[in-house]
N, CA, C and O of each residue as an XYZ file, in Angstrom:
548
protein
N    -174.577     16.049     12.093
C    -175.147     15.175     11.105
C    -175.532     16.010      9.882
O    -175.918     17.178      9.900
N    -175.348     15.146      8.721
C    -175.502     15.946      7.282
C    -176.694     15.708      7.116
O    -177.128     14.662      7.599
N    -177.833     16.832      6.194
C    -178.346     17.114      5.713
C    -179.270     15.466      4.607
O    -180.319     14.823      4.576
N    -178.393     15.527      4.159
C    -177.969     13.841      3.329
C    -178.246     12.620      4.522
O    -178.850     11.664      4.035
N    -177.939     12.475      5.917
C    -177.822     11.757      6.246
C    -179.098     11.620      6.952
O    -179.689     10.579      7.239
N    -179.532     13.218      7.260
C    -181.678     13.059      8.040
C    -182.028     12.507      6.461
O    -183.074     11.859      6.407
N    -181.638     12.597      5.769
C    -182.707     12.169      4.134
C    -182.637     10.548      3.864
O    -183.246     10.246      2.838
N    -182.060      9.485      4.517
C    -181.423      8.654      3.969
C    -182.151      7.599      4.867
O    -182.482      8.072      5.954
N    -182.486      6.258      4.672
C    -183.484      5.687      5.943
C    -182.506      4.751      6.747
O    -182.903      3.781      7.393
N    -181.087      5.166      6.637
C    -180.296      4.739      7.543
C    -179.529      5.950      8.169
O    -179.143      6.991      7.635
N    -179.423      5.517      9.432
C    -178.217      6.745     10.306
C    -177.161      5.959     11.299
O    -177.027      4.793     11.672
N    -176.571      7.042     11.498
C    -175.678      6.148     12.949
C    -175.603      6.979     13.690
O    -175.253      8.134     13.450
N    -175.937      6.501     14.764
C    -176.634      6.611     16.159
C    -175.374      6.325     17.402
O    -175.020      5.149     17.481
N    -174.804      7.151     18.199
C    -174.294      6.964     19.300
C    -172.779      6.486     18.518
O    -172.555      6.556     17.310
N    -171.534      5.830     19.936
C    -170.274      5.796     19.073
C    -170.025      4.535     18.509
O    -168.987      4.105     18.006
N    -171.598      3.770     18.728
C    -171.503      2.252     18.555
C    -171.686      1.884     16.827
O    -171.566      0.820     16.219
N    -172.100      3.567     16.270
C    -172.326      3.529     14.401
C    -173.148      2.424     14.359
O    -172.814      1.577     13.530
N    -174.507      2.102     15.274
C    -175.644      1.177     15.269
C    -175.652      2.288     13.781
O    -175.154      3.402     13.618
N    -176.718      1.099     12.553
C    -177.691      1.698     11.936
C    -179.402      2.157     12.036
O    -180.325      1.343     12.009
N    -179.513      3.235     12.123
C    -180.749      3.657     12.996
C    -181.752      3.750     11.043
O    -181.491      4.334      9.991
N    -182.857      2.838     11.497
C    -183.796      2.961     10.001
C    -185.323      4.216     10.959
O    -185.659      4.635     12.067
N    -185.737      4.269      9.394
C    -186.543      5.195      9.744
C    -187.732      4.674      9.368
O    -187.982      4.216      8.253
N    -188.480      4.741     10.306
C    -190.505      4.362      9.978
C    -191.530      5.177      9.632
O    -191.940      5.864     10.567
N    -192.123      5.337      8.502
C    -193.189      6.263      8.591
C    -194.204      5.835      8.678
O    -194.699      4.931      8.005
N    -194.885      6.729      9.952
C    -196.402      6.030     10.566
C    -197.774      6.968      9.923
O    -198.080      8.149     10.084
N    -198.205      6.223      9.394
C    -199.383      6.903      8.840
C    -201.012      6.772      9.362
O    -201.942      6.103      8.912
N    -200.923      7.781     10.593
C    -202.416      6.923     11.000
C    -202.586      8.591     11.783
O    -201.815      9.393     12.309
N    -204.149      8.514     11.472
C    -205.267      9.622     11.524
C    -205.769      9.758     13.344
O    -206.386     10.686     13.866
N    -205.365      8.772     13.850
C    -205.772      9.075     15.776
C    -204.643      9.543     16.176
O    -203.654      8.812     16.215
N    -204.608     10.537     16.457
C    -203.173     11.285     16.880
C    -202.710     10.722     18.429
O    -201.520     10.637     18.732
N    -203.541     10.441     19.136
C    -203.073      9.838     20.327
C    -202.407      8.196     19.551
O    -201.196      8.185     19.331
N    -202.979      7.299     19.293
C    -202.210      5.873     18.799
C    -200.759      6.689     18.268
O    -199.611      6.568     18.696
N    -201.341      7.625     17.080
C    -199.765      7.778     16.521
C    -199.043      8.381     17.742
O    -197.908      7.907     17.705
N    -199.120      8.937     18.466
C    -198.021      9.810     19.275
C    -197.656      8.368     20.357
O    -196.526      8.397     20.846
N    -198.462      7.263     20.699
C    -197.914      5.580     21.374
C    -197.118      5.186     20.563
O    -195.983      5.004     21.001
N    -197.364      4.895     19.086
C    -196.489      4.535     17.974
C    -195.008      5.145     18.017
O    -193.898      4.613     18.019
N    -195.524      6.736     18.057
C    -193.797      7.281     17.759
C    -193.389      6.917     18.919
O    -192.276      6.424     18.735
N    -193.693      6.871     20.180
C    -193.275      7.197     21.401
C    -192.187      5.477     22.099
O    -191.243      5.336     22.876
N    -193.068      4.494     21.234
C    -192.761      3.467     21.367
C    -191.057      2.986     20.587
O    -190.041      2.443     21.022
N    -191.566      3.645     19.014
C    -190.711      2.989     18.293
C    -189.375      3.880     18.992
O    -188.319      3.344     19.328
N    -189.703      5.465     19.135
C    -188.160      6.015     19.958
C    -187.681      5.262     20.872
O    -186.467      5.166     21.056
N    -188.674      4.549     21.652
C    -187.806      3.784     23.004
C    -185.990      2.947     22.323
O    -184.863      2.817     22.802
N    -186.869      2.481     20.640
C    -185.949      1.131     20.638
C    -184.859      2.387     20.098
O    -185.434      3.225     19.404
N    -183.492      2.616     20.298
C    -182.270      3.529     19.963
C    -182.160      3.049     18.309
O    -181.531      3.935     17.730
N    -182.533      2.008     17.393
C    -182.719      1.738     16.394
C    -183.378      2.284     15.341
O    -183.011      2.354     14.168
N    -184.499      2.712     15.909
C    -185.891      3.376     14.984
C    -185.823      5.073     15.027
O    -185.644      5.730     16.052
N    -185.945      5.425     14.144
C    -186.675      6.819     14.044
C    -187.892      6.631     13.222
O    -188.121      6.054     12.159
N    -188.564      7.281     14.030
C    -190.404      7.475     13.681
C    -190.774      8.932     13.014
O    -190.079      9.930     13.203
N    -191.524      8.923     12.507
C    -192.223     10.471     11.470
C    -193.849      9.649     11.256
O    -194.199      8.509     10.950
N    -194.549     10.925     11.601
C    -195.748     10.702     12.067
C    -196.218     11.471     10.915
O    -195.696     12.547     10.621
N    -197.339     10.880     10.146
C    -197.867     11.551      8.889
C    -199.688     11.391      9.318
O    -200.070     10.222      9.379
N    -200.549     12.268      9.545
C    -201.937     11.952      9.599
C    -202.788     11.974      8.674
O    -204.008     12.068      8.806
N    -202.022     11.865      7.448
C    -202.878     11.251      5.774
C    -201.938     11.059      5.450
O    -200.797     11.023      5.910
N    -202.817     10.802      3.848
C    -201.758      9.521      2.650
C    -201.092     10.886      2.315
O    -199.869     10.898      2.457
N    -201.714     12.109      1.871
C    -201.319     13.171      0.852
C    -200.147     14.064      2.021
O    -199.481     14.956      1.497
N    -199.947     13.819      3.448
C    -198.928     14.444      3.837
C    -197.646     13.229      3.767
O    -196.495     13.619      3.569
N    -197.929     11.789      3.938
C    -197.026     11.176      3.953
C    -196.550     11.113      2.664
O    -195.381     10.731      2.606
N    -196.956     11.306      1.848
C    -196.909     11.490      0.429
C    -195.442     13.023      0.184
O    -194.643     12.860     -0.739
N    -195.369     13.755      0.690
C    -195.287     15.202      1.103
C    -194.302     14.589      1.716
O    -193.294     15.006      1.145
N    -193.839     13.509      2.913
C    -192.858     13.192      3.516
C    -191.923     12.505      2.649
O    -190.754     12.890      2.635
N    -192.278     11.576      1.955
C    -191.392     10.665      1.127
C    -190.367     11.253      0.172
O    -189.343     10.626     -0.097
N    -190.716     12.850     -0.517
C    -189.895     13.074     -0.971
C    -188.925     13.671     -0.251
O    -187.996     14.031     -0.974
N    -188.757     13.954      1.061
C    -187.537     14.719      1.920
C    -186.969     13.243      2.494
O    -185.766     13.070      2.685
N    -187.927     12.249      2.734
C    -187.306     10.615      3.766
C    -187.292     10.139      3.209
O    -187.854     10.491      2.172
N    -186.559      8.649      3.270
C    -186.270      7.164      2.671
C    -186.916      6.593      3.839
O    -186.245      6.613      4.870
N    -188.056      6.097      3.893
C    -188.318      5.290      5.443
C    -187.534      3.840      4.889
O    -187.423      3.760      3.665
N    -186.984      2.687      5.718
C    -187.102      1.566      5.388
C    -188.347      1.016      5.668
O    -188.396     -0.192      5.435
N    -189.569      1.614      6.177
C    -190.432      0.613      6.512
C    -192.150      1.735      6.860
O    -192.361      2.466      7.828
N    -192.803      1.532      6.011
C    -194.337      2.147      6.072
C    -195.208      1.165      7.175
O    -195.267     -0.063      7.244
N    -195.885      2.269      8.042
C    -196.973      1.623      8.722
C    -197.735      2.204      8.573
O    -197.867      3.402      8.823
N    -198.704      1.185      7.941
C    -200.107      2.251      7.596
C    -201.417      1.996      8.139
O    -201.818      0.834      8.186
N    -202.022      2.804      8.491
C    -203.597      2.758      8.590
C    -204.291      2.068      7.462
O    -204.004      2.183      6.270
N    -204.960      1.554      7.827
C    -205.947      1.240      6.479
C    -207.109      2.472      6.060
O    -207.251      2.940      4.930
N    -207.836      2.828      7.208
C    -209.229      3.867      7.361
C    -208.202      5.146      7.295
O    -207.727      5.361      8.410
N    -207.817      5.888      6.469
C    -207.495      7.200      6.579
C    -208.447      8.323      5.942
O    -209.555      8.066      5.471
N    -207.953      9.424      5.982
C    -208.901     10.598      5.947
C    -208.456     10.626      4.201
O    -207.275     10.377      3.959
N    -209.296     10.895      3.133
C    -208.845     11.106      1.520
C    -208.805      9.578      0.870
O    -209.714      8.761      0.725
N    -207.419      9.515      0.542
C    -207.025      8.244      0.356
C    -206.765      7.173      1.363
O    -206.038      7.384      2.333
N    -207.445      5.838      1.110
C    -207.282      5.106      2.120
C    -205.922      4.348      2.335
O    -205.001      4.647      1.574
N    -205.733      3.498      3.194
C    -204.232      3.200      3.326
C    -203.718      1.761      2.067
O    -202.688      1.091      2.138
N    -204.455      1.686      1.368
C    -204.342      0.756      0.474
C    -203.787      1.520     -1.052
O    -202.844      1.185     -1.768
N    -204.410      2.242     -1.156
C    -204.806      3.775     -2.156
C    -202.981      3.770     -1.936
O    -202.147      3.424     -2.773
N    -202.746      4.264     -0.555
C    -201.426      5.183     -0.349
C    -200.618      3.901     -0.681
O    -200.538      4.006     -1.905
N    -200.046      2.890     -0.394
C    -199.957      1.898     -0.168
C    -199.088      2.098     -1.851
O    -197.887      2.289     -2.043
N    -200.178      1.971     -2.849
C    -200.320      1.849     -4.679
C    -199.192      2.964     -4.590
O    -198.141      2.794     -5.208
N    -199.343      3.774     -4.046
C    -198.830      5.044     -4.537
C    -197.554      5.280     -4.104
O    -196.913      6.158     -4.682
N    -196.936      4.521     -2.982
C    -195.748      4.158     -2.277
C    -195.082      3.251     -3.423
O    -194.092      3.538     -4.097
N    -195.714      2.309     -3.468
C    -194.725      1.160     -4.816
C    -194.511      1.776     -6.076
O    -193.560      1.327     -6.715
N    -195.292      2.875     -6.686
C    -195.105      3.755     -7.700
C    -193.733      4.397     -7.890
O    -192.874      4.453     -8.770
N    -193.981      4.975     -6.333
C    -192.615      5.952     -6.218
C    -191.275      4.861     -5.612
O    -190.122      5.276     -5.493
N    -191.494      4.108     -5.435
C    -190.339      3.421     -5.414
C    -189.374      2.574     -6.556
O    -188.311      1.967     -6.424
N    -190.068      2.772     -7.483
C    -189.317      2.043     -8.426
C    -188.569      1.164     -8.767
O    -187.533      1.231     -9.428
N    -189.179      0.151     -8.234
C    -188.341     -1.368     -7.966
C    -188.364     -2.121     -6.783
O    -188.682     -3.276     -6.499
N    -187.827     -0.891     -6.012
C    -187.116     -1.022     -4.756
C    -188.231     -1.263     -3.842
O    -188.663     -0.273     -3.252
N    -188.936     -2.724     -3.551
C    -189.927     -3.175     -2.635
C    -189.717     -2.991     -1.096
O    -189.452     -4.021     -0.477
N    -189.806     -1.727     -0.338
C    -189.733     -1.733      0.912
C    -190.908     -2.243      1.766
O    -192.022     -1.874      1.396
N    -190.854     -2.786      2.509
C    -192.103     -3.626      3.533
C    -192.929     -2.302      4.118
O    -192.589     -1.237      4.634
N    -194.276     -2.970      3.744
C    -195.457     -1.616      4.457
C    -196.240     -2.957      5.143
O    -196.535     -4.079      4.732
N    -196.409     -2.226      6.401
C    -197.207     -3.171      7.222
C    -198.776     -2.102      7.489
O    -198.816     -0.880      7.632
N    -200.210     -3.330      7.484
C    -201.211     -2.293      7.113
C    -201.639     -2.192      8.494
O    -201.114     -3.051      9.202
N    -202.400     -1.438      9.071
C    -202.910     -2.017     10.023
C    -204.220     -1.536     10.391
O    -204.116     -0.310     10.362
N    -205.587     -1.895     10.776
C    -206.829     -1.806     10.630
C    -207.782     -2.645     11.716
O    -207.338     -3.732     12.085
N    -208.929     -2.248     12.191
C    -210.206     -3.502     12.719
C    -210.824     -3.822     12.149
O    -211.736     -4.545     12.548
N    -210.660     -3.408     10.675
C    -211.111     -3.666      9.358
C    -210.635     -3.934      8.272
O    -210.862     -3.160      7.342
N    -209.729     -5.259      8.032
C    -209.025     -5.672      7.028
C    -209.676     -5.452      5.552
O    -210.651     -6.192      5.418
N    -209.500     -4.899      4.761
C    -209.630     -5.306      3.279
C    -209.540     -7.388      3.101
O    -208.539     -8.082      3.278
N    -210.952     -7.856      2.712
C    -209.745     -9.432      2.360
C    -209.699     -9.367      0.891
O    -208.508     -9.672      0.961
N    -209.823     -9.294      0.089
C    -210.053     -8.862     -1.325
C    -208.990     -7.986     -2.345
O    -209.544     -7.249     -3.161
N    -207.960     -8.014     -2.344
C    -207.107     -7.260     -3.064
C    -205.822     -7.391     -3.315
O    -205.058     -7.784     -2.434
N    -205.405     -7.086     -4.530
C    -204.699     -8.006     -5.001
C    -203.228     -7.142     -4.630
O    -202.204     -7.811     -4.765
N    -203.068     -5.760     -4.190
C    -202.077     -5.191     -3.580
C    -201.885     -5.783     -1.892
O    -200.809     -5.398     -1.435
N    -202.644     -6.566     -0.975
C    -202.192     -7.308     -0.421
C    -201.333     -8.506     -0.539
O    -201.151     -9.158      0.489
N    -200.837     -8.852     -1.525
C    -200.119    -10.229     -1.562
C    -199.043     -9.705     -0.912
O    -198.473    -10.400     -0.071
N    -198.451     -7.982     -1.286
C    -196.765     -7.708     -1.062
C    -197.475     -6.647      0.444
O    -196.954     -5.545      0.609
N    -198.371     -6.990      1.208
C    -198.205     -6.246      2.491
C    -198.520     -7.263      3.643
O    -199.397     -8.126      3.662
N    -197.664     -6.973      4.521
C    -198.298     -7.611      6.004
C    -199.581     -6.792      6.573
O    -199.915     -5.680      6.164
N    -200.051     -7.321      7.296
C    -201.295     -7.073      7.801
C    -201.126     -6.902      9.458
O    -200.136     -7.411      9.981
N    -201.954     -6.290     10.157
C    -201.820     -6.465     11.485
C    -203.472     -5.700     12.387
O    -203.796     -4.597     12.829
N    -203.894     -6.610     12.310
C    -205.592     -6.283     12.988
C    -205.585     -5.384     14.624
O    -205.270     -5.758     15.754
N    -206.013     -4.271     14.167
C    -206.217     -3.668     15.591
C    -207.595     -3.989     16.097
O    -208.594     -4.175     15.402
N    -207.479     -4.041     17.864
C    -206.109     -3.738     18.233
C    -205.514     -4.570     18.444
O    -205.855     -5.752     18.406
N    -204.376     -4.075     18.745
C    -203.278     -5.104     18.969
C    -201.805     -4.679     20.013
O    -201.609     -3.551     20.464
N    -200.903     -5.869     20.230
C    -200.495     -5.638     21.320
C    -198.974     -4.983     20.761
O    -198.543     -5.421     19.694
N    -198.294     -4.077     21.401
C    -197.128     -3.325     21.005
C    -195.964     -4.055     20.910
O    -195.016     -3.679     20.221
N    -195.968     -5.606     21.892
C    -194.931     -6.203     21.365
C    -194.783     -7.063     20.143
O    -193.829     -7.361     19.424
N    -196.149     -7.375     20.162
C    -196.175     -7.641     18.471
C    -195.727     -7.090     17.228
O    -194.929     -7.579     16.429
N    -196.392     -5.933     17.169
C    -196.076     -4.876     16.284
C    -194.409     -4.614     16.533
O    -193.784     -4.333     15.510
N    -193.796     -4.669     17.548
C    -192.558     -4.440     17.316
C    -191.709     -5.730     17.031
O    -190.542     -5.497     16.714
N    -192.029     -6.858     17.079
C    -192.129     -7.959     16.693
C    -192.114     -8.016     14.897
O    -191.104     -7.922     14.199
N    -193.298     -8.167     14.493
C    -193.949     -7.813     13.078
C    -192.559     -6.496     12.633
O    -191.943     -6.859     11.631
N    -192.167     -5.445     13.086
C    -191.612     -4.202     12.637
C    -189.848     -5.202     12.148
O    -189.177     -5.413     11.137
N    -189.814     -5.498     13.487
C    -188.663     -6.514     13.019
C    -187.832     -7.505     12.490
O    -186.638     -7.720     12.278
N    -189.294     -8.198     12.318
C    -189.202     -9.417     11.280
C    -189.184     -8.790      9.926
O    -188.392     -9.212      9.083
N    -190.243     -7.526      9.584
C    -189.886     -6.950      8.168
C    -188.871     -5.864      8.106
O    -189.126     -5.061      7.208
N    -187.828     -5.605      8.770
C    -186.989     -5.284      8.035
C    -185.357     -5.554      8.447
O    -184.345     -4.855      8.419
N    -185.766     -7.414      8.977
C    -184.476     -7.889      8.540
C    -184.747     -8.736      7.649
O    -183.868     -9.592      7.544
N    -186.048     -8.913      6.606
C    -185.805     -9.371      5.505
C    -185.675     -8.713      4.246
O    -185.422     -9.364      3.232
């Protein structure tokens, strides 16, 4: 595999040339994130990258294309709303789905209209549920 092709938030995977997208998980409990990655590897579809702040996932985005941000809301620096601003910045147009997730929703803000939400805790088939519904739209 090329160089170009770990950079790109699509791959192909096995001789079936499935397209494999890539998720970046942004959350500060290293045990949840290591369920998160551990989960999304099960599906042969997903590749996961585990970021434990905004300013390393930040640090990730320019080497990855994720198709799809999962974020913490409570992070360490910038919070996941903060990172969130700073994701649509660097994308330039190109609206990829960030799903937030928290036991403490923000209700108040007007950068929620373009994010899904998902209240912890919560159950893993959901979230893989929720993961799937946003990014076959």
């Amino acid at each position: 595999m090329t160089n170009l092709q770990h950079m790109t938030n699509l791959q192909y995977v096995g001789s079936e040339r499935s397209l494999v997208k890539s998720i970046l998980i942004v959350e500060d409990d290293p045990i949840l994130g290591d369920i998160l990655l551990e989960v999304l590897h099960s599906e042969e579809i997903y590749q996961g990258f585990l970021a434990p702040s905004g300013e390393m996932a930040l640090s990730i985005v320019d080497t990855i294309s994720p198709a799809l941000f999962l974020l913490d809301y409570r992070l360490p620096g910038m919070d996941g709303l903060e990172l969130a601003a700073q994701l649509r910045r660097r994308e330039a147009g190109e609206l990829k789905p960030i799903l937030l997730m928290s036991s403490s929703l923000p209700c108040e803000s007007s950068l929620l209209e373009d994010i899904r939400t998902l209240q912890k805790p919560f159950d893993l088939e959901k979230l893989m549920q929720l993961i799937e519904e946003l990014l076959a739209s």
